[in-house]
N, CA, C and O atoms as a GROMACS GRO file, in nm:
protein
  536
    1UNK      N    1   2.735  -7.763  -4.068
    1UNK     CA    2   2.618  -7.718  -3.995
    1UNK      C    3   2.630  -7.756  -3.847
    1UNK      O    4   2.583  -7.689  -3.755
    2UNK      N    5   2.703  -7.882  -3.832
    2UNK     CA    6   2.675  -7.930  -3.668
    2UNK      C    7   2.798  -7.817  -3.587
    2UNK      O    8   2.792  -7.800  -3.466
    3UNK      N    9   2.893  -7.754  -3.660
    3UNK     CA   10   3.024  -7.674  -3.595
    3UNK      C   11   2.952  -7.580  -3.582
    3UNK      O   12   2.960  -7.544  -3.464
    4UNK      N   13   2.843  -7.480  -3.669
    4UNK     CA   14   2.817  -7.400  -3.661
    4UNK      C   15   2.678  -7.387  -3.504
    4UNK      O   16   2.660  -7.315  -3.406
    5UNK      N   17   2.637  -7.462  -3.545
    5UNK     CA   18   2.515  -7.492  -3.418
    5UNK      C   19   2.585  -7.520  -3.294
    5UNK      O   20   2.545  -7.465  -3.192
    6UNK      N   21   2.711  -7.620  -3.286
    6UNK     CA   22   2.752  -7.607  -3.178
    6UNK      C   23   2.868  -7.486  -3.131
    6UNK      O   24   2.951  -7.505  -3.042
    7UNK      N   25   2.857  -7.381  -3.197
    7UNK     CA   26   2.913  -7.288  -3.181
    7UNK      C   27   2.853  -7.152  -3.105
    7UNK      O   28   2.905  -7.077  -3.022
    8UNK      N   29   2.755  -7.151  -3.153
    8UNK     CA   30   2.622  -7.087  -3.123
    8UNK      C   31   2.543  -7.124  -2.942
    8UNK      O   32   2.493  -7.066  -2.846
    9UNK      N   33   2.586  -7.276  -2.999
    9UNK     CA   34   2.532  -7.348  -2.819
    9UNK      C   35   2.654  -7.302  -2.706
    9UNK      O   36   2.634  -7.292  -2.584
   10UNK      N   37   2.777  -7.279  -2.773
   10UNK     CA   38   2.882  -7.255  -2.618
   10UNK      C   39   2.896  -7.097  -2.654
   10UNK      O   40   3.002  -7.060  -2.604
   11UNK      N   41   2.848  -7.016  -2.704
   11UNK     CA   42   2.861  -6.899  -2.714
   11UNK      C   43   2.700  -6.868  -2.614
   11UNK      O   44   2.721  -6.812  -2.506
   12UNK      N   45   2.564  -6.897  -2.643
   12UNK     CA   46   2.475  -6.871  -2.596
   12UNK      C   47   2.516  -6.917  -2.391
   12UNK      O   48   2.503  -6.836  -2.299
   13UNK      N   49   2.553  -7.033  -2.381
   13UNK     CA   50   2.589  -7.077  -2.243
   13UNK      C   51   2.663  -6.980  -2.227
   13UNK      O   52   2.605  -6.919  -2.137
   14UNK      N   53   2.772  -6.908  -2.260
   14UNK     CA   54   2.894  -6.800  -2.188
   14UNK      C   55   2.833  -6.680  -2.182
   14UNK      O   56   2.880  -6.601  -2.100
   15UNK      N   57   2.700  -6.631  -2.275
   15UNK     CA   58   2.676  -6.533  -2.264
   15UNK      C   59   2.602  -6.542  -2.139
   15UNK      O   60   2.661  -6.474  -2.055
   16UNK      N   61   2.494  -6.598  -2.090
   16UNK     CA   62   2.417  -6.625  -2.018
   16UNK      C   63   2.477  -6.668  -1.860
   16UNK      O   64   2.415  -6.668  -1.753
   17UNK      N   65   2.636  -6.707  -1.892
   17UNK     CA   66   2.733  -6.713  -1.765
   17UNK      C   67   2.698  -6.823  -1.638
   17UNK      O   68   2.733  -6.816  -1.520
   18UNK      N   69   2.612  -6.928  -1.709
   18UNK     CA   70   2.598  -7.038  -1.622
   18UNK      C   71   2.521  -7.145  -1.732
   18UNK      O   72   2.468  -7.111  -1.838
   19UNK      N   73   2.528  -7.263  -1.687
   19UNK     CA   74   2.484  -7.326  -1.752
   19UNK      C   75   2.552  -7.485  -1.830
   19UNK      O   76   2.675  -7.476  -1.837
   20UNK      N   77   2.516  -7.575  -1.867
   20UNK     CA   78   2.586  -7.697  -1.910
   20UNK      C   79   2.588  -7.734  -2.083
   20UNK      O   80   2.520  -7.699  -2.179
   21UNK      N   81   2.658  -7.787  -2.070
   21UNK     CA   82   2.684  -7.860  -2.235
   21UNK      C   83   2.716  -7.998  -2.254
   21UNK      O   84   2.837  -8.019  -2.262
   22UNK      N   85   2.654  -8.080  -2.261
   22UNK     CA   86   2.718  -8.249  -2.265
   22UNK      C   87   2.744  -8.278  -2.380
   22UNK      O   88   2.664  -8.244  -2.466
   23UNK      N   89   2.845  -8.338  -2.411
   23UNK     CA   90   2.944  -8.393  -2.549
   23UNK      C   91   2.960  -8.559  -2.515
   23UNK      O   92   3.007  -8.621  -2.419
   24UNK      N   93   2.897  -8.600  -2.642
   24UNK     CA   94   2.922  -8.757  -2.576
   24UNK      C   95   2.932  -8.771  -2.762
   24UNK      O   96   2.897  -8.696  -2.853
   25UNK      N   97   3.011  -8.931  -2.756
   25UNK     CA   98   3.072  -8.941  -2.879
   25UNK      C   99   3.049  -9.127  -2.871
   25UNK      O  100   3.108  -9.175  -2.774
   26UNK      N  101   2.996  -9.198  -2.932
   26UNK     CA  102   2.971  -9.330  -2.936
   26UNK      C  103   2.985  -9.382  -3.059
   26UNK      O  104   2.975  -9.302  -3.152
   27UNK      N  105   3.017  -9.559  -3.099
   27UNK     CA  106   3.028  -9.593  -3.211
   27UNK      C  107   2.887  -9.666  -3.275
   27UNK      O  108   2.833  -9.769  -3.237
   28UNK      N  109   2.857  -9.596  -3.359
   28UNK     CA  110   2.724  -9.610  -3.398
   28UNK      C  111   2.683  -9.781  -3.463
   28UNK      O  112   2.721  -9.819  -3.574
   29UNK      N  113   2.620  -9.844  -3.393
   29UNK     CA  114   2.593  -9.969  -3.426
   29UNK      C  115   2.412  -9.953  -3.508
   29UNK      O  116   2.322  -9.871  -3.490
   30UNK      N  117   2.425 -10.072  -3.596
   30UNK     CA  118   2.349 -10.109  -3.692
   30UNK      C  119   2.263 -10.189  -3.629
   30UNK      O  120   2.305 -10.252  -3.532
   31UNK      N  121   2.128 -10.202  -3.668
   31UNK     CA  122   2.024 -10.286  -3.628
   31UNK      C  123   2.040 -10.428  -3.667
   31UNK      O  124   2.047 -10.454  -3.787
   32UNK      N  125   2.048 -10.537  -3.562
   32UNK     CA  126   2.077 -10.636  -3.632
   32UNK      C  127   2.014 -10.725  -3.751
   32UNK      O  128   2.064 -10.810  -3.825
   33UNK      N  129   1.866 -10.666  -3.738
   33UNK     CA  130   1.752 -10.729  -3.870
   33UNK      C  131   1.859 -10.659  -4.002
   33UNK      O  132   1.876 -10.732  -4.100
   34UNK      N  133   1.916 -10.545  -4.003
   34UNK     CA  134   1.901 -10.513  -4.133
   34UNK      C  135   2.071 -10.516  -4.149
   34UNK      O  136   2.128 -10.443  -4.230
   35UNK      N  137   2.149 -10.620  -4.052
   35UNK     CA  138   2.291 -10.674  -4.070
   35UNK      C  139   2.268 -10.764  -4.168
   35UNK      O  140   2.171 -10.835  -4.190
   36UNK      N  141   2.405 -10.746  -4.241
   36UNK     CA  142   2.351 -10.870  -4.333
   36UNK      C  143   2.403 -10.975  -4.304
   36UNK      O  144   2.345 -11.064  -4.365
   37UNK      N  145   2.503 -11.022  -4.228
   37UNK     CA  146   2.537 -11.148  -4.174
   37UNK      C  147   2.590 -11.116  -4.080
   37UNK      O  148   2.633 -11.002  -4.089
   38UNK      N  149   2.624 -11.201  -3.914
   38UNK     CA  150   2.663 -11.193  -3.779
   38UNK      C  151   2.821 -11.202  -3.834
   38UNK      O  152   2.841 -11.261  -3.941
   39UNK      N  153   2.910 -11.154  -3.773
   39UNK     CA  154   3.067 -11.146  -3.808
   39UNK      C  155   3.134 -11.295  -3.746
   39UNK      O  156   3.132 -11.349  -3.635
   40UNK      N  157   3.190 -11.327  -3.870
   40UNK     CA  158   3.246 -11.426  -3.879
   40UNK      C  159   3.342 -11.471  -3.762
   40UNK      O  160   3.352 -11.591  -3.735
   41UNK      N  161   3.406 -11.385  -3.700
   41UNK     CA  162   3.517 -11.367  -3.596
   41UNK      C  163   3.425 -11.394  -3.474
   41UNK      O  164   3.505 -11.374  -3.383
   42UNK      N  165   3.323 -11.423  -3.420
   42UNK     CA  166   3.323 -11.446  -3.281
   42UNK      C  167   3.365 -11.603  -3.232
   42UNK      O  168   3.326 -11.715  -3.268
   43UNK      N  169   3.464 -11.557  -3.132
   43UNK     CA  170   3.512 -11.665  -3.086
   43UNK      C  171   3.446 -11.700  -2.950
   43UNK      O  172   3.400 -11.608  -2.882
   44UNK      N  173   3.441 -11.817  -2.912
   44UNK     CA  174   3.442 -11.806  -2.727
   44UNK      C  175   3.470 -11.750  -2.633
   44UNK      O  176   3.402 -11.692  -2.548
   45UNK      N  177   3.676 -11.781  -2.656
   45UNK     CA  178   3.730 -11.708  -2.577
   45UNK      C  179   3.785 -11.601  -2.638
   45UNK      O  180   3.905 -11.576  -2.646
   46UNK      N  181   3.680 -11.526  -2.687
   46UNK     CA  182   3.703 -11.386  -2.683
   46UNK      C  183   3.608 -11.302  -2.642
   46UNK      O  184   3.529 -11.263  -2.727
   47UNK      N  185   3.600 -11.274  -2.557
   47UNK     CA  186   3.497 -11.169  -2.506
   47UNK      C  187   3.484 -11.055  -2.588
   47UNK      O  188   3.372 -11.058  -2.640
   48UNK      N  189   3.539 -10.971  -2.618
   48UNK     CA  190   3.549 -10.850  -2.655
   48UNK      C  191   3.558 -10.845  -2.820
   48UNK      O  192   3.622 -10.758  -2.880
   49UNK      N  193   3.492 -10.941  -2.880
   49UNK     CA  194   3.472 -10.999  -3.007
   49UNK      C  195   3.398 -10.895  -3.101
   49UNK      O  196   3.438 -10.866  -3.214
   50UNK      N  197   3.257 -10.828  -3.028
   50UNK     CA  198   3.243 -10.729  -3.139
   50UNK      C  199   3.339 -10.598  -3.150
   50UNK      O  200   3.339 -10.519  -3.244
   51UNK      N  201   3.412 -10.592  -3.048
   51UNK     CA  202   3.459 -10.464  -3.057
   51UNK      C  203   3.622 -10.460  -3.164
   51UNK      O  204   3.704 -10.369  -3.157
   52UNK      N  205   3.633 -10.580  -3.255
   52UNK     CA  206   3.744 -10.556  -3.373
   52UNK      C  207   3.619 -10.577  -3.505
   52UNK      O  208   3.618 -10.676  -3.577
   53UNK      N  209   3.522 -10.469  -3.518
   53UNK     CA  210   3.470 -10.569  -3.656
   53UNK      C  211   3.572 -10.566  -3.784
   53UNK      O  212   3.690 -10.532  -3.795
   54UNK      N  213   3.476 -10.614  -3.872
   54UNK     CA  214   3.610 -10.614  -3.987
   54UNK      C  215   3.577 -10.480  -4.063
   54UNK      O  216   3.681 -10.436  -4.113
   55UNK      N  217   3.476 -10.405  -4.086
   55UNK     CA  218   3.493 -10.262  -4.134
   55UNK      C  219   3.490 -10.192  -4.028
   55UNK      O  220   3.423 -10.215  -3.927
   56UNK      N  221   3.577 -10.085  -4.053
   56UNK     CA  222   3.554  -9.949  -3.948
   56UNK      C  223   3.421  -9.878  -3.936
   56UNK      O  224   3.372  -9.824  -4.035
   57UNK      N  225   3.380  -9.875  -3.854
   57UNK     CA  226   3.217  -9.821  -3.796
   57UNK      C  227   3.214  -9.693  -3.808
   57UNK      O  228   3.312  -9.631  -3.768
   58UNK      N  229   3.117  -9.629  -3.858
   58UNK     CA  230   3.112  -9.485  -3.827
   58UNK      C  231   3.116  -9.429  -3.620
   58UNK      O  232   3.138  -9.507  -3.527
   59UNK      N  233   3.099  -9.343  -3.612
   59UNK     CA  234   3.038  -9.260  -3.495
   59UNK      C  235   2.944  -9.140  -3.489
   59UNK      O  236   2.932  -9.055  -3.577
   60UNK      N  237   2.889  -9.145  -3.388
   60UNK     CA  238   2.769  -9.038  -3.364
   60UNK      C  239   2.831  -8.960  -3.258
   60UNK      O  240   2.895  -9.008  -3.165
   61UNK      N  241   2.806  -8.823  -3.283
   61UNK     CA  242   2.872  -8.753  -3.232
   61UNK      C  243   2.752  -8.645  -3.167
   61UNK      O  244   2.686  -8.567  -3.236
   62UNK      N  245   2.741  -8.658  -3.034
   62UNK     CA  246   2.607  -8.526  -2.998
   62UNK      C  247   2.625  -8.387  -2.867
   62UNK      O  248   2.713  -8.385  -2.780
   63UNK      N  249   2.554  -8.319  -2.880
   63UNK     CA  250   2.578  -8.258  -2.818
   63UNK      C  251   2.405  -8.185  -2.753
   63UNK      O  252   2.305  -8.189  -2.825
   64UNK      N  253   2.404  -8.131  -2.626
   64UNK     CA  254   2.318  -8.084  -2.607
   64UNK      C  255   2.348  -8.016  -2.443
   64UNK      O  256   2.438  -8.042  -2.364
   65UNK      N  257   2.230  -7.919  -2.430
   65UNK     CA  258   2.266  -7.800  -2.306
   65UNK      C  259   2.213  -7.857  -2.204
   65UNK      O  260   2.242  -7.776  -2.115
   66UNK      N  261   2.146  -7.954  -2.145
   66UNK     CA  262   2.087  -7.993  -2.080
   66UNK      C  263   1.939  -7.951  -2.037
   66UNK      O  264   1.905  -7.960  -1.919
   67UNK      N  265   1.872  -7.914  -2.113
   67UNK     CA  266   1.769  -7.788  -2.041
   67UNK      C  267   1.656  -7.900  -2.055
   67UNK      O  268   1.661  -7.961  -2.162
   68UNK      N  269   1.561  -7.937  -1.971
   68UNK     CA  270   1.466  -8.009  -1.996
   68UNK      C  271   1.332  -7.934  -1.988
   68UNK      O  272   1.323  -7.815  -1.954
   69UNK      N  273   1.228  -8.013  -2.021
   69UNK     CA  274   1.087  -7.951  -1.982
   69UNK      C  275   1.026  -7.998  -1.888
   69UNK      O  276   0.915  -8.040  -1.920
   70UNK      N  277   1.060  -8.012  -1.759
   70UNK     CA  278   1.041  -8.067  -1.641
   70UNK      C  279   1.008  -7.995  -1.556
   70UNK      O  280   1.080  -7.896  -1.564
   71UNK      N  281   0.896  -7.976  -1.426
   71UNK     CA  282   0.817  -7.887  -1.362
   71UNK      C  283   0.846  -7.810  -1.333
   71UNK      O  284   0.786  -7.705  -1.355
   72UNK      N  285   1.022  -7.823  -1.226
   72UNK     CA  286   1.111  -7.697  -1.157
   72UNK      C  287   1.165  -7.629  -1.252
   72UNK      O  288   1.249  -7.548  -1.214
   73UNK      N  289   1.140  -7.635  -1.393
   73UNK     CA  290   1.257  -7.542  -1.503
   73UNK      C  291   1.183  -7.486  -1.549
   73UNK      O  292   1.070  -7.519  -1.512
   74UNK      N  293   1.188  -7.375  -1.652
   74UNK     CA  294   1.114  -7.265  -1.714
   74UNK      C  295   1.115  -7.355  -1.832
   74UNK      O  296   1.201  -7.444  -1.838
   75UNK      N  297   1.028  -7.341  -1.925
   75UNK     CA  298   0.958  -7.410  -2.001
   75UNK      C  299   1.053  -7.396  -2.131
   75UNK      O  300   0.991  -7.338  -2.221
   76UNK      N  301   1.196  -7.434  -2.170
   76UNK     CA  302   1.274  -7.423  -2.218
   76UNK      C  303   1.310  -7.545  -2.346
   76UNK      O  304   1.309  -7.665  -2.319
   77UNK      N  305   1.335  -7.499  -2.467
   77UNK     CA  306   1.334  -7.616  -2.567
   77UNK      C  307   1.486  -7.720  -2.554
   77UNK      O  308   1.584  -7.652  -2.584
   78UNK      N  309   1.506  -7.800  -2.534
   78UNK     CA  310   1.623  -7.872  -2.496
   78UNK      C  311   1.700  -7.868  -2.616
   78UNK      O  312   1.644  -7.924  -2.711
   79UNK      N  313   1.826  -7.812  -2.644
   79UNK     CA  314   1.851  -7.783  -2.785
   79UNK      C  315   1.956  -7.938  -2.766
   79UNK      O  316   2.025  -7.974  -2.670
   80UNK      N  317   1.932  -8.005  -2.899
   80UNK     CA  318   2.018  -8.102  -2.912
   80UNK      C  319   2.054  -8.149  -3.038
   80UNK      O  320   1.961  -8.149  -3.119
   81UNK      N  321   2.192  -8.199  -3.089
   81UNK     CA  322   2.256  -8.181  -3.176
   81UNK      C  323   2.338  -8.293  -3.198
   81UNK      O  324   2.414  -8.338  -3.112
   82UNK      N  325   2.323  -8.346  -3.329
   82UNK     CA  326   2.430  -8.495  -3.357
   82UNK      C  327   2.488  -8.490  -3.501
   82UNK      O  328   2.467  -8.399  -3.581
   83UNK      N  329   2.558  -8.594  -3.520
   83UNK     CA  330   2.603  -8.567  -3.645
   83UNK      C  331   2.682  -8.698  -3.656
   83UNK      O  332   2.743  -8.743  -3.558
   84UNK      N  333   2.682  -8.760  -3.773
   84UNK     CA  334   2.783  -8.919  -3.808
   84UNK      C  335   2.890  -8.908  -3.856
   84UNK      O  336   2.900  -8.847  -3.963
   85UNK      N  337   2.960  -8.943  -3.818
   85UNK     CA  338   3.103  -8.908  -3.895
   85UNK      C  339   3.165  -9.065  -3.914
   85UNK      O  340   3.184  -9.156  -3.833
   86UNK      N  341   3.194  -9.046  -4.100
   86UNK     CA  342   3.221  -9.168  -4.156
   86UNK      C  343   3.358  -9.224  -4.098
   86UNK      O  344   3.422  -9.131  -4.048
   87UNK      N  345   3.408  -9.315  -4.091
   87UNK     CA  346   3.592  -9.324  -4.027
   87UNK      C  347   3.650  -9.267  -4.106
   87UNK      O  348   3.753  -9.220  -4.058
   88UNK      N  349   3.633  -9.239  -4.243
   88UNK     CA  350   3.762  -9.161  -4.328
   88UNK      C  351   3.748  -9.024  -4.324
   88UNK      O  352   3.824  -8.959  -4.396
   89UNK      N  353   3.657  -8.956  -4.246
   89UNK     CA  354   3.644  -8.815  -4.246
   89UNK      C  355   3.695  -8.791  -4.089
   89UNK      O  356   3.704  -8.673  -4.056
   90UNK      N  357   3.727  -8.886  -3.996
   90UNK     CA  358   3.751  -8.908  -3.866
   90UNK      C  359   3.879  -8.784  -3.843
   90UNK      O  360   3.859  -8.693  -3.763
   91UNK      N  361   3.989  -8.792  -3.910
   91UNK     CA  362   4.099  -8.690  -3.878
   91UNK      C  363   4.040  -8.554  -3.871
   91UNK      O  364   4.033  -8.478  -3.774
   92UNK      N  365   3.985  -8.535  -4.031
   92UNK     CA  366   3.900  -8.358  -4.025
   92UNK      C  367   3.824  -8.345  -3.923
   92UNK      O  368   3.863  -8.274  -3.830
   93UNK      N  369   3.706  -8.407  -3.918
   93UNK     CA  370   3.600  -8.403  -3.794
   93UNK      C  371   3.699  -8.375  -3.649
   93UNK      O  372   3.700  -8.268  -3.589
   94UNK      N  373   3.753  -8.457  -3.624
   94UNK     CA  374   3.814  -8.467  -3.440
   94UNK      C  375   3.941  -8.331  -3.476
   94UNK      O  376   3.959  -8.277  -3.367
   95UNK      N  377   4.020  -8.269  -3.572
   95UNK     CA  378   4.069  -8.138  -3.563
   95UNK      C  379   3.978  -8.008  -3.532
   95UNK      O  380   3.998  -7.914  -3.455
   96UNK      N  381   3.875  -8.036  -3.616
   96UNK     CA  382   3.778  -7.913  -3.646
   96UNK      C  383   3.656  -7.881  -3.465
   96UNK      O  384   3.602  -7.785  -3.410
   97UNK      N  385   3.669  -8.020  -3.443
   97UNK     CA  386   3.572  -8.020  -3.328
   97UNK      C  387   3.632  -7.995  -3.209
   97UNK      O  388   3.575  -7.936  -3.118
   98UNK      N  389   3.777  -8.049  -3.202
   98UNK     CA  390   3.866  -7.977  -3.093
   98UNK      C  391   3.892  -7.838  -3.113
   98UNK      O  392   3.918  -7.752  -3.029
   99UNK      N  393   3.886  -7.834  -3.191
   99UNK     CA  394   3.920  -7.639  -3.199
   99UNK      C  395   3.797  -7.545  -3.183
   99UNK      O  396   3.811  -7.433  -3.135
  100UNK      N  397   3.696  -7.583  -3.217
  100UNK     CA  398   3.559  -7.532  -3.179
  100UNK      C  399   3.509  -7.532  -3.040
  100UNK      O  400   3.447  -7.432  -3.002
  101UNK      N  401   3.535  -7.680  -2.919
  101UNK     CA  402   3.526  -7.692  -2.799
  101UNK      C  403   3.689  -7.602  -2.763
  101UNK      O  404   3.629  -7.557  -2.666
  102UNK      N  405   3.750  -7.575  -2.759
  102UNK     CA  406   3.855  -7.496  -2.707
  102UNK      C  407   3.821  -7.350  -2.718
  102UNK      O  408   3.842  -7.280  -2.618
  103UNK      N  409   3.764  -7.287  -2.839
  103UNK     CA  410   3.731  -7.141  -2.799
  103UNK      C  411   3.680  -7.154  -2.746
  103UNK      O  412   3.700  -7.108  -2.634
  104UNK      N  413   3.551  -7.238  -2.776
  104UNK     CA  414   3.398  -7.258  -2.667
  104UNK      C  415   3.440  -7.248  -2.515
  104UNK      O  416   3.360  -7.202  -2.433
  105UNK      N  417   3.554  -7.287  -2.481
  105UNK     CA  418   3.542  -7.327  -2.341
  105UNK      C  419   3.684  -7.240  -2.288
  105UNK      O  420   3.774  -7.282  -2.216
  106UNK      N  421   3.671  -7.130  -2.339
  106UNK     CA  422   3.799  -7.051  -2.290
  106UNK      C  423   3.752  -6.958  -2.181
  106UNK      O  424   3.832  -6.923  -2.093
  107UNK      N  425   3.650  -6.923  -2.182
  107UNK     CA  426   3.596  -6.848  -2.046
  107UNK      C  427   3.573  -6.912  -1.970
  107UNK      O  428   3.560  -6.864  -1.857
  108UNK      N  429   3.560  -7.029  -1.987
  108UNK     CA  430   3.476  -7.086  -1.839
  108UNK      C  431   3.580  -7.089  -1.742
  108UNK      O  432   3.700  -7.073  -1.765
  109UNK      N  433   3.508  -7.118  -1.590
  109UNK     CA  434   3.551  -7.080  -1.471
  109UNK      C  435   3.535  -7.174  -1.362
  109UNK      O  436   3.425  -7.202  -1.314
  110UNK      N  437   3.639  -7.222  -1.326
  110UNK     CA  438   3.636  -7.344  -1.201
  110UNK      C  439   3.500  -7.334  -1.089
  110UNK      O  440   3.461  -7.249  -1.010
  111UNK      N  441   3.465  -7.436  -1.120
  111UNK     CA  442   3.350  -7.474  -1.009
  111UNK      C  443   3.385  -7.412  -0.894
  111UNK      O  444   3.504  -7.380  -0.892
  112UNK      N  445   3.309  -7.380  -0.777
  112UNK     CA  446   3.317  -7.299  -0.648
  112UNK      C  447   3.279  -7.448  -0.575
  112UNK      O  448   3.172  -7.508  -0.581
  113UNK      N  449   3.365  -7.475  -0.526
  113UNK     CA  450   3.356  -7.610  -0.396
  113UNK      C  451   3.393  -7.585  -0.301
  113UNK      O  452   3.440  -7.678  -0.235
  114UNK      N  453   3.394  -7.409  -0.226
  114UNK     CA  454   3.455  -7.405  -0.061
  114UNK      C  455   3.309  -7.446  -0.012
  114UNK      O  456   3.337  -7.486   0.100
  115UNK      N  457   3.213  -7.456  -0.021
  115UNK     CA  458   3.104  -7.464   0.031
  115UNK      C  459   3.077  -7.599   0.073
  115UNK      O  460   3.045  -7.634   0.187
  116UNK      N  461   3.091  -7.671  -0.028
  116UNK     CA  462   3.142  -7.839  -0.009
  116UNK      C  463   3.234  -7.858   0.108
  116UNK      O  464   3.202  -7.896   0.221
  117UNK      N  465   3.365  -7.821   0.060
  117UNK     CA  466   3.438  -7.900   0.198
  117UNK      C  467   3.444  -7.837   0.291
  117UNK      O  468   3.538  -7.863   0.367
  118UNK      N  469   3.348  -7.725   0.331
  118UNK     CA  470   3.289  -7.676   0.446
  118UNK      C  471   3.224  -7.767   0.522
  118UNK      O  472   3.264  -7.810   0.631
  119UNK      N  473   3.106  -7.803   0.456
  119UNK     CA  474   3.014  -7.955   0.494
  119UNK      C  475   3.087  -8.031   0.515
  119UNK      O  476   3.079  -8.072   0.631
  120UNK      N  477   3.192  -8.094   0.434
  120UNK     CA  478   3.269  -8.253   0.481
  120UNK      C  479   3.353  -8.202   0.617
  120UNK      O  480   3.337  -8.274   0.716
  121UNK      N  481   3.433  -8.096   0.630
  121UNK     CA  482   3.465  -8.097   0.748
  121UNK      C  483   3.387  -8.052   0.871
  121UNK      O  484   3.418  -8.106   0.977
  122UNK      N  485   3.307  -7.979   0.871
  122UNK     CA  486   3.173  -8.040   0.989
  122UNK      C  487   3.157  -8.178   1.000
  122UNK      O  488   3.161  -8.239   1.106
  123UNK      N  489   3.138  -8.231   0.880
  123UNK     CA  490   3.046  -8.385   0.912
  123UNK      C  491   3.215  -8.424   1.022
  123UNK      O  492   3.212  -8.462   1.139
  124UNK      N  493   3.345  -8.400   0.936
  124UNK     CA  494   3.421  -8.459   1.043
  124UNK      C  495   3.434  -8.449   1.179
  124UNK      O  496   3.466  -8.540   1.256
  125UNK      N  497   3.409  -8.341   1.204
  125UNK     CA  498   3.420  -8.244   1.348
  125UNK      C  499   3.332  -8.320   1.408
  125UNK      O  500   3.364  -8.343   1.524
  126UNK      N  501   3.185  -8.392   1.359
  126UNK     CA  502   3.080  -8.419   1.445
  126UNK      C  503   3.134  -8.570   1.427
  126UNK      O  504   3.115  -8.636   1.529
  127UNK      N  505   3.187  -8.631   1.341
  127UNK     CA  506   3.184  -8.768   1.375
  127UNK      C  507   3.332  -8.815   1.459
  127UNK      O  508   3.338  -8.915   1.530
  128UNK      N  509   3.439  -8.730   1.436
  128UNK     CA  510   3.556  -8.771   1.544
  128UNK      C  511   3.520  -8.714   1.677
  128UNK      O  512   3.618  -8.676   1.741
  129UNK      N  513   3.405  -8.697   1.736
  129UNK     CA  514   3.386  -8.690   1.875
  129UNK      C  515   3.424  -8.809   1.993
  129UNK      O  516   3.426  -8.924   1.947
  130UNK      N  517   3.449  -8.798   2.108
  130UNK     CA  518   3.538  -8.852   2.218
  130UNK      C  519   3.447  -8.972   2.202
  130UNK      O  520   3.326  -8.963   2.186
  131UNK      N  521   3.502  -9.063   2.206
  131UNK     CA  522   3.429  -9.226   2.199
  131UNK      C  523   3.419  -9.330   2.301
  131UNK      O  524   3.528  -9.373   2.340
  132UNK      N  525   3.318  -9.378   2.353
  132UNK     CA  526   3.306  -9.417   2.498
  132UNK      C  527   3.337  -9.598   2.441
  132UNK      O  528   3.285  -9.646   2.340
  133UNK      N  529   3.440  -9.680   2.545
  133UNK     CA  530   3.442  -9.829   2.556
  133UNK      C  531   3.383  -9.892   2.647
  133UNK      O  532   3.354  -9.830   2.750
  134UNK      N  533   3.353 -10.009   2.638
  134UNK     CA  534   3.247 -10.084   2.725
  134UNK      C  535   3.362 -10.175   2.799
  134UNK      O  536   3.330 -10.258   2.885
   0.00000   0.00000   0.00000
């Protein structure tokens, strides 16, 4: 269901020929009330102590178009989309989801930035002007 919805989300953005998609992917941590014990492994000198636990963590995986309901925008439902993926389903999930963001993103079209370094080289033109010493 989440391939199919996010299939639908980069097909609706290409049709429409502008527009965003954010993909963010995090390791889904547990509430600590309902941990059942703090992990045995924290050391001092180890900083980076939660990040080996001793089971493999799931991940949350989301996606959404950016559209908010905020004054300057047309009154638009923010479509947003997640999904957990256990570590042993990790290989299927990350094949299936790369191949879905790759059609998704076969039209798209390099940002237009002559307009940009139009501006930065003005700003240069005005700030390397002839410089007076005392």
């Amino acid at each position: 269901q989440f391939f199919t919805r996010l299939t639908t989300l980069l097909e609706k953005t290409q049709q429409a020929g502008h527009g965003s998609i954010y993909l963010t992917q995090k390791r889904l941590t547990f509430d600590t009330a309902s941990a059942p014990s703090p992990p045995t492994g924290k050391v001092a000198d180890d900083p980076l102590w939660d990040t080996h636990p001793p089971n493999p963590l799931p991940i949350i995986v989301r996606a959404t178009d950016g559209n908010s309901q905020s004054k300057d925008r047309k009154k638009k439902d923010k479509v947003k989309l997640s999904t957990i993926v256990q570590p042993d389903d990790l290989e299927t999930f990350f094949a299936r989801y790369a191949e879905v963001c790759k059609t998704g993103m076969q039209s798209l079209k390099k940002r237009d930035r002559s307009k940009r370094k139009k501006d930065k080289s003005k700003k240069k033109k005005t700030t390397t002007g002839p410089e007076t010493t005392k």
